[in-house]
N, C-alpha and C positions, 0 to 999 in steps of 0.2 A: 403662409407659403405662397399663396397667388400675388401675384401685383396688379396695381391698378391698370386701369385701363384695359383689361384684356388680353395682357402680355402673355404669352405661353409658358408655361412651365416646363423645368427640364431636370430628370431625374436619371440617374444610374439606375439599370437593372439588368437580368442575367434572362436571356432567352430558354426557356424549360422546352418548348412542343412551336416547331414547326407545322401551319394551316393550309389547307387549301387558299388559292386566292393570293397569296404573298403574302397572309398574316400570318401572325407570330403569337404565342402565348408566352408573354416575360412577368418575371417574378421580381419586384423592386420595394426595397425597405424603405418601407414610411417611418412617417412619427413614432416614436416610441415602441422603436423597433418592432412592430408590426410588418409582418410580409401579407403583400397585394398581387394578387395575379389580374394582370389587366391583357388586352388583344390590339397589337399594334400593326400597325401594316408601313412595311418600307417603302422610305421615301424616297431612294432612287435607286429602282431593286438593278439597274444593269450595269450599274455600278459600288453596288454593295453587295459583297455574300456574303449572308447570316446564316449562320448554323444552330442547333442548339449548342447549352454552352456558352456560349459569344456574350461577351459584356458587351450591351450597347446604351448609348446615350440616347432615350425617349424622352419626346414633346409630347406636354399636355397640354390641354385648352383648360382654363381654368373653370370652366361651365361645365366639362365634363372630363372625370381624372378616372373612369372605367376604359376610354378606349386613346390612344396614341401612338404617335409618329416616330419609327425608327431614322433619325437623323445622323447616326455614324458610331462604328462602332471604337472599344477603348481599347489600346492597346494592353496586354494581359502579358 
């Protein structure tokens, strides 16, 4: 699933718990249908409102797929 070089990854997942701070706890199906709760924090919160609920498109770094970048949400 990663690419080379370092590329970011980029997954659908479903926002569950609104954090302190502008992060997010989202719920996104992995491989073999496995569900992953990871903690994202929006990448341009004064122009995005996330709610729970909100399907949003999250950036992973491929070093580390525990925490990621809320980059915009899907329209539902």
């Amino acid at each position: 699933m990663a690419k080379a070089g370092g590329e970011r990854i980029e997954m659908t997942a479903r926002v569950m718990e609104a954090l302190p701070s502008a992060l997010f706890r989202v719920e996104t199906l992995g491989e073999h249908g496995k569900v992953r709760q990871v903690t994202a924090h929006c990448a341009a919160q004064d122009a995005l409102r996330v709610r729970p609920g909100d399907v949003v498109v999250v950036e992973f770094s491929p070093f580390d797929l525990s925490r990621g970048r809320i980059v915009r949400c899907v329209q539902g």
